[in-house]
C-alpha positions as CSV (number, residue, x, y, z in Angstrom):
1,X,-54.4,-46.5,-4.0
2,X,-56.3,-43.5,-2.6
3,X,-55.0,-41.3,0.2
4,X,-57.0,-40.2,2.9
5,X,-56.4,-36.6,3.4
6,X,-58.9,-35.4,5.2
7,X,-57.1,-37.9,8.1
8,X,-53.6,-36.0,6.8
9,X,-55.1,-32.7,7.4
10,X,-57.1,-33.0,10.9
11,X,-53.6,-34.3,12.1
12,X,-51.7,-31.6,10.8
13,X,-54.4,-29.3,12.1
14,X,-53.3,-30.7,15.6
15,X,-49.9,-30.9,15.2
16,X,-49.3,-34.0,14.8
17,X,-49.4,-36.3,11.9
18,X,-48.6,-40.2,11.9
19,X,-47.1,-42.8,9.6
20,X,-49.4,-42.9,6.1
21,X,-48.5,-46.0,3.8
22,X,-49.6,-46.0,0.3
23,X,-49.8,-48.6,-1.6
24,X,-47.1,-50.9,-1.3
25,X,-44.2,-48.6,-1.6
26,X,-44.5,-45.5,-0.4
27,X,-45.0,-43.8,2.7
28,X,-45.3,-40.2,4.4
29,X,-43.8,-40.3,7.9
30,X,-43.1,-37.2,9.8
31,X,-39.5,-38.8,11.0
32,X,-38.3,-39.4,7.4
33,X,-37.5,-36.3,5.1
34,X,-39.5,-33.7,7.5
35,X,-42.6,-35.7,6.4
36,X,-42.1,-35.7,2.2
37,X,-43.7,-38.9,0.6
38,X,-40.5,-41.2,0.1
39,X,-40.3,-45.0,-0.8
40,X,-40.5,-47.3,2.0
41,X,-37.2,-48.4,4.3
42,X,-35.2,-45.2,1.7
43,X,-34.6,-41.6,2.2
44,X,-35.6,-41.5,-1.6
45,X,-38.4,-38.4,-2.0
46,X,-40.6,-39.7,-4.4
47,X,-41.1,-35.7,-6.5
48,X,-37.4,-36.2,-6.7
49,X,-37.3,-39.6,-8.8
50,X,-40.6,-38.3,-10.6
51,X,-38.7,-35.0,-11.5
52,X,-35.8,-37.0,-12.9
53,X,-38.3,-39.2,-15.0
54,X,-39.8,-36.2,-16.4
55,X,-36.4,-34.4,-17.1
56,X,-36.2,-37.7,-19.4
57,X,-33.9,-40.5,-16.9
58,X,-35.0,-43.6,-17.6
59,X,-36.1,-46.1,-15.0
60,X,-33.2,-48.3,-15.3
61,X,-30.9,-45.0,-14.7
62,X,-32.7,-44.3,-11.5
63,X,-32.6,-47.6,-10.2
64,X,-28.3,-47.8,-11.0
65,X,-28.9,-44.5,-9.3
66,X,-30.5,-45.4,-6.3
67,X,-30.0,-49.0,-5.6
68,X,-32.1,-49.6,-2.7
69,X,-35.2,-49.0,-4.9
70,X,-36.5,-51.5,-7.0
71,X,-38.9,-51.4,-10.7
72,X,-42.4,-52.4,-9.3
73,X,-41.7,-49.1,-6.2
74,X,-40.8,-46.3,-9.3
75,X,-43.6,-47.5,-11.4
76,X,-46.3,-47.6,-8.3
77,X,-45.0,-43.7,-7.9
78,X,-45.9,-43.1,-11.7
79,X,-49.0,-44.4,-11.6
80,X,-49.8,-42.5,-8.3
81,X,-49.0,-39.7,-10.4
82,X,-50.9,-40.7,-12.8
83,X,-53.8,-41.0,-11.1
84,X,-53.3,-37.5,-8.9
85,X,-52.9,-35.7,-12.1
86,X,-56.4,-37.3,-13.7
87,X,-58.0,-36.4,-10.8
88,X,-56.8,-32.6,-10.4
89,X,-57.7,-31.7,-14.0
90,X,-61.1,-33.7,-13.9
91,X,-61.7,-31.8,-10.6
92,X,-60.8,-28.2,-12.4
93,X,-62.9,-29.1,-15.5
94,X,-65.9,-30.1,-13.8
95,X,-65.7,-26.4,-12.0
96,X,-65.5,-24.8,-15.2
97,X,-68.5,-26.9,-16.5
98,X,-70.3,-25.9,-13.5
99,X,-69.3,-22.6,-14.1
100,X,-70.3,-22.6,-17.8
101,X,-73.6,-23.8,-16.9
């Protein structure tokens, strides 16, 4: 579940910027919430249900919250998360190793 953002950028670059699915559940599309990543067929931002995990809502409070999403969509988001976090700090660590070295 990797995003392409060098295809994100040289769109925005231009001005425009298309539909991007990720995964199975999300999606970025500049006619939905001015473009913020949201679940698919929802107006739900995803940084909005993955701030309300991490102020300590539980997934079964978000999904009596917000009915039209559904278990498998939340926990894709997490581990998108996840993933963006690993990759961010891995990224900044290897700089400082570099820069160490």
């Amino acid at each position: 579940m990797r995003i392409n953002t060098s295809t994100l950028v040289e769109e925005s670059e231009r001005g425009t910027m298309r539909k991007v699915e990720i995964g199975n559940y999300l999606v970025i599309d500049p006619e939905i919430c001015h473009g913020q990543m949201t679940f698919k067929g929802t107006r739900v931002p995803v940084d909005t249900v993955l701030t309300f995990l991490a102020k300590g809502y539980s997934v079964d409070q978000l999904l009596r919250s917000w009915p039209e999403l559904i278990r498998p969509a939340v926990e894709e988001a997490i581990s998108l998360a996840s993933q963006s976090l690993q990759t961010h700090y891995s990224t900044l660590l290897q700089v400082a190793t570099e820069v160490i070295a």
